[in-house]
N, C-alpha and C positions, 0 to 999 in steps of 0.2 A: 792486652786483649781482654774485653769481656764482653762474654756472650754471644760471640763468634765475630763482634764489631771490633775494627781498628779501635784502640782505647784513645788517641786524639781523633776528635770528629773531625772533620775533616775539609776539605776545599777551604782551607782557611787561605786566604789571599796571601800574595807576597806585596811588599810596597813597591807601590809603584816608582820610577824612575822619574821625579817631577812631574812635568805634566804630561807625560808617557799615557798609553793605556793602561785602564785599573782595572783588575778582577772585584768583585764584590762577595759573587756569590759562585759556589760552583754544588751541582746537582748531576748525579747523584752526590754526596758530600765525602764517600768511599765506596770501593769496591774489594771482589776478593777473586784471587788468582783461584783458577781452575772449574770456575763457575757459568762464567758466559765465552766463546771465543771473542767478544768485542763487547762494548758498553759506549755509549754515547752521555756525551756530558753538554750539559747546558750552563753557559759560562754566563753570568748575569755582570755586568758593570758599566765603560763608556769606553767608548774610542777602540773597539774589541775589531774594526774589522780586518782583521790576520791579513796577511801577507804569506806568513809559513808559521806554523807549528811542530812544535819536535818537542820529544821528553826524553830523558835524560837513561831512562832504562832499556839495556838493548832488546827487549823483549815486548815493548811496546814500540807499536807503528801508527802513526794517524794515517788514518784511508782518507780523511776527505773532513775538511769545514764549511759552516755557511754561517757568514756574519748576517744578521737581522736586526733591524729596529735602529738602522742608524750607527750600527755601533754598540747599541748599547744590551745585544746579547750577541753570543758566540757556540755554536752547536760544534764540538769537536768528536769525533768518529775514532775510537781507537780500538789496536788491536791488537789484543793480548795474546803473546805465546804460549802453548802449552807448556812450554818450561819456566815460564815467569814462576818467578818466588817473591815472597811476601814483603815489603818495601813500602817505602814512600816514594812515589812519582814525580819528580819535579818538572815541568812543564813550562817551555820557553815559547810565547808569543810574540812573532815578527809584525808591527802594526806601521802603518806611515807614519803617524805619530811618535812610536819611538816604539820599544819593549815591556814586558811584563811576567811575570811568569804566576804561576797555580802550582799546588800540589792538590795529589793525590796518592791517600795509603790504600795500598792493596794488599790486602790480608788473607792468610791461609784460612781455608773453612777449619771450621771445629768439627764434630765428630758430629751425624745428623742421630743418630740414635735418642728417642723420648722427644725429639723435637716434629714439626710438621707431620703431625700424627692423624687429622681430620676426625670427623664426628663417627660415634659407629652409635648400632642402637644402644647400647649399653648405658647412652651417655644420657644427661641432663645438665640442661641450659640454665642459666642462670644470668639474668641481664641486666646488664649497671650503667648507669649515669654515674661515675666515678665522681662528679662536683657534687652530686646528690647525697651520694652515700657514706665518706666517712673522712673525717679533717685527723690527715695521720699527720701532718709536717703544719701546721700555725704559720711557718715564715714564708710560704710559698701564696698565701691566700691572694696577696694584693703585688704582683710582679710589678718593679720598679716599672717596665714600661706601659703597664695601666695601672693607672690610677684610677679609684672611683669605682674600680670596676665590683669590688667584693662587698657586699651588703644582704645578709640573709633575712632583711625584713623585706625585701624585694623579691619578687618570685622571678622577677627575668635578671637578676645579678649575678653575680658568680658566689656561691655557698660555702666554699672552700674547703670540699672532699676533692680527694688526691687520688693517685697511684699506690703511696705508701697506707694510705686508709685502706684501700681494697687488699692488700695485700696484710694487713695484717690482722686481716676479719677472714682469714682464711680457711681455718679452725672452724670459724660460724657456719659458713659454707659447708663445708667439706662433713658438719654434721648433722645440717639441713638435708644432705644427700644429693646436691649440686654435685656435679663431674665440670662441667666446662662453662667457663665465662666471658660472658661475652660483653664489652664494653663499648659504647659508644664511642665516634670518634676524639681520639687524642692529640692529633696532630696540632699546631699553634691555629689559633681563630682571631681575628681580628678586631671586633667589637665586643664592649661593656657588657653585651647582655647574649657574648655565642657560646655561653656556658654548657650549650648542648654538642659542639666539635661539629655541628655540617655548614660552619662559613671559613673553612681551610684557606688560611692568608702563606702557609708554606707546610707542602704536602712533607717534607722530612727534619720538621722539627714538632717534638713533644710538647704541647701547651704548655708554659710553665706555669700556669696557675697548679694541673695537675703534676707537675714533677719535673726531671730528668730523661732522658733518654736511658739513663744508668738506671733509675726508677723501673723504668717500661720493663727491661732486660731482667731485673731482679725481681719482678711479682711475677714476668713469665717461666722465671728459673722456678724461683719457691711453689709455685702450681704446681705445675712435673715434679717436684720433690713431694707431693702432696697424690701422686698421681692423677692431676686435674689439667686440665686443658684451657687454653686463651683464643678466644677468635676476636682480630681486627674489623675494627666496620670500616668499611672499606668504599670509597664515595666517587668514583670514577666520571659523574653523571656533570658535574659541579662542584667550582670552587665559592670563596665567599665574595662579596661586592667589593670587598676592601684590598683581597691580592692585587701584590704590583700589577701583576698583567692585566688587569682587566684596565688600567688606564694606559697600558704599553708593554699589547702584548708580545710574544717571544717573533712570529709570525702574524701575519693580517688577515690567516684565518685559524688560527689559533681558537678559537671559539667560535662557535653560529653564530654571527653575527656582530653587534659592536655593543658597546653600552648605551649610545645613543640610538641605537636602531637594530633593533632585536624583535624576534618571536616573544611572544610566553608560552609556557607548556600547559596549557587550555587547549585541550580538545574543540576543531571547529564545529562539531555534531553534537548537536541537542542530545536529551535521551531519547526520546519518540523514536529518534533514526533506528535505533536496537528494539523499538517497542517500549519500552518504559513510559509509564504515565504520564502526560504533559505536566510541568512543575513539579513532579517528586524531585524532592532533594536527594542530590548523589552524595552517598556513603562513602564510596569507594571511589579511585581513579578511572575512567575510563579508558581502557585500554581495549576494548573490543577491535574497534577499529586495526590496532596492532597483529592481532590473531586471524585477520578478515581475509581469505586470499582474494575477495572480491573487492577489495576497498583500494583505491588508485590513494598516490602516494600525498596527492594535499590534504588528503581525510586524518595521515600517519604525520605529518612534519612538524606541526605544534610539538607533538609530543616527544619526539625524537631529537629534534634543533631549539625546541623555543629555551629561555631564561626559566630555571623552574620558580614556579609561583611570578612571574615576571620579573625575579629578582636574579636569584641565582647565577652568575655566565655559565651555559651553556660548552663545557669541553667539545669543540671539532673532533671527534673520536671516528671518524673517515679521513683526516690524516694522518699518514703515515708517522709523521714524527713524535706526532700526538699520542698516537699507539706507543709508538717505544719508550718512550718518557714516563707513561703511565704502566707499563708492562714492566719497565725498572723501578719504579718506586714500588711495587709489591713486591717483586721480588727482594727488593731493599730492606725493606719492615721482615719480611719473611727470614730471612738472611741475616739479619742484623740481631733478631730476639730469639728465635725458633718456634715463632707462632703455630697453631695449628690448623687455624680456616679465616674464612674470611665470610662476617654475613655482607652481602653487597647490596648497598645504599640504590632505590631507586632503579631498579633492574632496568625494568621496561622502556625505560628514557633514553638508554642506550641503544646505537645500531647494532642488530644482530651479529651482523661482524667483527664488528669488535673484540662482543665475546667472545665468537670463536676463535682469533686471536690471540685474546689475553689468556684464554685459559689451556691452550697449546701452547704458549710459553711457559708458563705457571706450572703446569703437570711433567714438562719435558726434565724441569727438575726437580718437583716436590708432588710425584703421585697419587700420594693419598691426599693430602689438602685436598679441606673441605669447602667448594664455595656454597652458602645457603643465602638465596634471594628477597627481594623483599618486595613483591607483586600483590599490592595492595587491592585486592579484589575479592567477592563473592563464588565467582560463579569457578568450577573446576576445570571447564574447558578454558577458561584463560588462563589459567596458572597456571596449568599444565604444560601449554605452548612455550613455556620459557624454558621448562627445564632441559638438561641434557642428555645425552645418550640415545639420539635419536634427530633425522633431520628432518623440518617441518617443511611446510609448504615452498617454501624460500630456497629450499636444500641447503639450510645452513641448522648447526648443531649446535648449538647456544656453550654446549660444556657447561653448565651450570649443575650443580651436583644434585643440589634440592631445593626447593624452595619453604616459605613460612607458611604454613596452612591455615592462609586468612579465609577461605569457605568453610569452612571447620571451625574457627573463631564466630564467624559470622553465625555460623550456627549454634551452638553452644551458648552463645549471647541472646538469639530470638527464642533460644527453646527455653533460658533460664528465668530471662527476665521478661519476657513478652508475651509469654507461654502458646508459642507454637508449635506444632504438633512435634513431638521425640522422634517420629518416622523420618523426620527431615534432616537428622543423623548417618541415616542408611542411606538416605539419598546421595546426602555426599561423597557418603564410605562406596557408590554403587559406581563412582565415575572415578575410582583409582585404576580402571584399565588403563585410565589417558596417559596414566605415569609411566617411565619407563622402573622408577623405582619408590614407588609410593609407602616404602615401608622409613623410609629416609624422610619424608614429610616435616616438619617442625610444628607441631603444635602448640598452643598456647591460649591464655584465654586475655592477656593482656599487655602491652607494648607500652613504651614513649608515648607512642602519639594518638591514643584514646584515652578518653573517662576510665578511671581505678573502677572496678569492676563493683569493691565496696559501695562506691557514691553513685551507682546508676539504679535507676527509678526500677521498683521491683528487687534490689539488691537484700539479700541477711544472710548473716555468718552460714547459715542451711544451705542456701545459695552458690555460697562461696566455695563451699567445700565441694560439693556437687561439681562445681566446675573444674577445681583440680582432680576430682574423680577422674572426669571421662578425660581431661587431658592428659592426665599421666598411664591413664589405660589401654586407649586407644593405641591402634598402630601408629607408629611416626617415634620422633622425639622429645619429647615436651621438654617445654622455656618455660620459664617463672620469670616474671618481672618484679626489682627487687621492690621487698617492701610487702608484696601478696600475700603471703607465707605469712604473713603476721595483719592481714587484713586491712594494708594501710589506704586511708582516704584520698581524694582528688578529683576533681572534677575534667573537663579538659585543660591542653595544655595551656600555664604552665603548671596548672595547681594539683594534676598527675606525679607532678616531678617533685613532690615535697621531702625533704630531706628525712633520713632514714634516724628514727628517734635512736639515741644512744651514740652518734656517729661525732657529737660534739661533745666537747670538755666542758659541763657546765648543762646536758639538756637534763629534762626535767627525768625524764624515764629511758631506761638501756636498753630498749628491744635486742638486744647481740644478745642479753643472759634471760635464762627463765627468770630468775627474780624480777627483772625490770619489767616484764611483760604485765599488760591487763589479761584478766581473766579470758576475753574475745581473743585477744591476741594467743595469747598460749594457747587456748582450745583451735586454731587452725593451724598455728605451726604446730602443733603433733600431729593434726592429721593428716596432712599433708609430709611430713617426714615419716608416719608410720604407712601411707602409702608408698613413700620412695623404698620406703624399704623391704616394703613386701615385693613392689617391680624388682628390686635388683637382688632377691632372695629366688627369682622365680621366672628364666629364661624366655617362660611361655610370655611373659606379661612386656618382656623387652624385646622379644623377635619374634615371639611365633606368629603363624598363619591366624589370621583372623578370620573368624565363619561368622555370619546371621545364626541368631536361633529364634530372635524373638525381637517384633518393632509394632508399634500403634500409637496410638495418641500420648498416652502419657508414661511408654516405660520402653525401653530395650536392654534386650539381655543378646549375650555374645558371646560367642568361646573364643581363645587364644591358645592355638596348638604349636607345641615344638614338638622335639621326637621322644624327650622326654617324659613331656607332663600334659594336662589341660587344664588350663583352668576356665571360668565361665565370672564373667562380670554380669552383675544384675543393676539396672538403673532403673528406678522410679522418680518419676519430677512430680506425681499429684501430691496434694492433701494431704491424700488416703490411703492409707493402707493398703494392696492389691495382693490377689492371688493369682497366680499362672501354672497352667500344666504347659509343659512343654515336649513334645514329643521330640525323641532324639533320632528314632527310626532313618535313614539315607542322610545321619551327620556323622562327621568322623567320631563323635561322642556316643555310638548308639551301644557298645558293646562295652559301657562300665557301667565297673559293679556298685560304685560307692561312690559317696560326694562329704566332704570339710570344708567348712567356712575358716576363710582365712582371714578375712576381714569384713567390718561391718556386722549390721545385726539382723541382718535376713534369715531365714531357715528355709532348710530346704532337704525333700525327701528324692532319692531313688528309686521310683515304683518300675520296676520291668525295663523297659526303653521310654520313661518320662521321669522329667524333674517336676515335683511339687514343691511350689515354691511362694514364700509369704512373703514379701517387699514392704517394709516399712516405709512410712511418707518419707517422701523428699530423701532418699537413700540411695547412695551406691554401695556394691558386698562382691566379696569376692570371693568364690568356692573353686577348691581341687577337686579333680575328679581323679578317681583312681578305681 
């Protein structure tokens, strides 16, 4: 046993009886007693269609098969006792053809304590391209069964940072002031250049370019020794062009559609339909239409059924089988490592049912698991509609925990580099009624899949730091995309994705050590660590209530109250210098006697019920009130 998985993985085939039917593949690949009362397994091989099934433990009962595809899959239905003990399955298929059998090991849970523990505010994100960021294991670069694929003077090849790279940069992390990590998908991918994990050719096996499955389980173990957390991305929306099924799939509606005759997930609505300018180029996904209770359902179906990007297939996630298939493979990864969220790929592509499904599964046994969304949009009233805890228009409840606060992104980017008015801050901060919990929000100032924040027009180190100001201050969570912290360059994708200096045997400078860093470099990673560390020295700055005190053209200031403390953030984006009085009169701040600068180099006086206050150009500062 390790790490709560059967230590032989599993569904390995038995041989077949000559030209008998053959098992190939079996999924889930194990299970564990006392977890679900039944699991459905999806037998992949030829000549599969049963007659009778029976396995060999008296504890297990098949309820019920359906052969598919000819043959050449098998959907078996079983049903575990609550007195089953932990074992291997053997599993005898009766076919016209002749016999066969499977195994399956079912294994006792381990103990859930430090494991599926979810996000709380306390936490900070920290987000990796695993191929990106650190070559721990040299022999895994180039998997016998690709070839070709690994070349780092290619921006679309595979890098060959690992599992064991991220894990043993833990240290770096963990002093950077990261709490949880979040890694792009791991699962095996298909083509020479899916170095990024979203073209899934087999949703329960670990990429081997990046590692092991024993890998996955030991960077999640060693985190929780570290007291840090792991969130799986999580891709329910779509697999890759290259999985078996999309040439023959399990079912013949197994996906929206076929490969030769599919949607694309293109919105059929111009922008004009919403009001937006004729020819403005869209930034963001369209997904209004989705939020619309007015909009009829062919405005919704691109987006919901089509191929994403016309490529992707499309998962049928309005069948049933579909759902459970998908509903066990997280609980699998979950179960299998002790992960403790899930950010989820592509929210909005998904039918609303679903989620309420998947994550009524999900919760029935792992509670607090955190799922955080990825609702690529400006505006608050669409983001908002995704999340959970609350039934929308539809009466359905998404269960979604929280989502990525791309209006918050969005703005922080027009206020930094474009210089649009700072009020439009507060705008956003003014439509957190829509959340049912907007203190969970995920903030951030940059992802995968935009321009490095360094290489955009209007970008400088003053800039930069400004922007993990308000992100790490602000209500929500804040993520760091790796590489930021130390002001790494990129333009769009893939040249965002540039491999993390120090992470190879042989690069020219070690960004992991202060010595390795350039002068730029070091001056944002302290600032950015010396703000993490004042957040997680100072309650108010991780949980508390967030008031207005002060918003206009080029500055906002704000208090963060808990029951202990307040403190008051000041931002300046001009130039110039500014002074502010701020009256405290009808804020919860009106009846202190005294103000310290905790960080930054603003000053700031306590006259009666007003702060006088000097803001340095292009600054964020942070004072106690007492």
């Amino acid at each position: 046993m390790a790490g709560g998985a059967p230590a032989a993985i599993a569904g390995q085939p038995q041989k077949a009886n000559g030209a008998a039917p053959a098992v190939t593949k079996v999924e889930p690949p194990s299970w564990w007693v006392g977890l679900t009362p039944d699991v459905m397994l999806l037998l992949s091989g030829h000549d599969l269609e049963a007659t009778h099934v029976s396995c060999n433990l008296p504890t297990l009962s098949v309820s019920r098969t359906q052969s598919a595809a000819g043959g050449n899959y098998l959907f078996v239905w079983l049903m575990i006792g609550t007195d089953a003990k932990s074992g291997t399955a053997v599993c005898r298929i009766a076919a016209p053809k002749g016999t066969t059998s499977f195994e399956l090991p079912l294994a006792a849970r381990t103990p859930t304590l430090g494991k599926f523990q979810g996000l709380s505010q306390d936490d900070v994100m920290y987000l990796i391209m695993p191929d990106r960021f650190a070559n721990g294991d040299p022999a895994n670069d180039e998997p016998a069964d690709a070839p070709g694929s690994h070349d780092r003077s290619k921006p679309r090849a595979y890098h060959g940072g690992d599992l064991l790279g991220v894990k043993s940069h833990l240290p770096y992390l963990k002093d950077l002031g990261a709490t949880t990590l979040w890694l792009t998908p791991i699962v095996k991918n298909g083509a020479a250049h899916d170095y990024h994990g979203y073209g899934a050719v087999d949703l329960y096996a670990v990429d081997a370019h990046l590692g092991t499955l024993k890998d996955y389980q030991n960077l999640v173990a060693a985190a929780h020794q570290q007291h840090m957390k792991i969130f799986f991305d999580a891709v329910p929306n779509h697999v890759g062009p290259k999985h078996p099924w999309v040439s023959n799939p399990p079912l013949p509606d197994w996906f929206h559609g076929t490969l030769k005759q599919h949607l694309d997930s293109f919105s059929p609505l111009k922008g004009s339909f919403y009001g937006k300018p004729a020819g403005e180029k869209a930034s963001n996904d369209p997904f209004e239409s989705l939020v619309d209770p007015h909009a009829p359902a062919w405005m919704k179906r691109n987006l919901t059924e089509g191929w994403f990007f016309g490529i992707l297939p499309d998962l049928n996630t309005e069948n049933p089988t579909v759902v459970q298939y998908l509903l066990q493979n997280f609980i699998w990864w979950a179960e299998t490592s002790g992960l403790d969220g899930y950010r989820v790929d592509t929210f909005p592509y998904v039918g609303r049912k679903f989620w309420a499904e998947w994550h009524a599964g999900l919760r029935k046994l792992y509670p607090y698991l955190t799922t955080a969304g990825e609702v690529f949009h400006p505006d608050p009233s669409v983001t908002s509609f995704f999340t959970g805890g609350v039934k929308r228009y539809d009466g359905i409840d998404s269960g979604l925990s929280t989502v990525l606060d791309f209006p918050m992104y969005f703005t922080i980017r027009d206020v930094l580099l474009r210089n649009a008015p700072v009020g439009r801050i507060a705008d956003v901060l003014r439509h957190d009624a829509l959340y049912v919990h907007p203190e969970r929000l995920v903030t951030f100032l940059a992802n995968h899949d935009v321009p490095r924040f360094a290489s955009e027009e209007g970008s400088s180190p003053a800039k930069q730091k400004l922007a993990f100001g308000l992100t790490i201050t602000l209500r929500g969570i804040p993520e760091i995309y790796y590489g930021d912290e130390i002001g790494m360059p990129g333009g769009g994708d893939p040249d965002n994705r540039r491999d993390f200096p120090g992470g190879w045997i042989g690069d020219s400078n070690d960004a992991f050590v202060q010595s390795g860093r350039t002068r730029i470099q070091q001056e944002i990673f302290s600032y950015v660590q010396a703000l993490l560390g004042v957040r997680r020295e100072h309650e108010a700055l991780r949980a508390g209530r967030m008031w207005h005190l002060a918003s206009d053209e080029s500055s906002y200031v704000f208090l963060r109250e808990s029951e202990e403390e307040q403190i008051v953030v000041t931002f300046n984006n001009s130039d110039k210098a500014r002074g502010l009085r701020i009256p405290l009169n009808g804020t919860p701040a009106e009846k202190m006697a005294g103000i310290s600068l905790l960080f930054g180099d603003a000053k700031a006086e306590l006259n009666g019920h007003e702060i006088h206050l000097t803001l340095p150009a292009q600054s964020l500062s942070i004072f106690s009130l007492n």
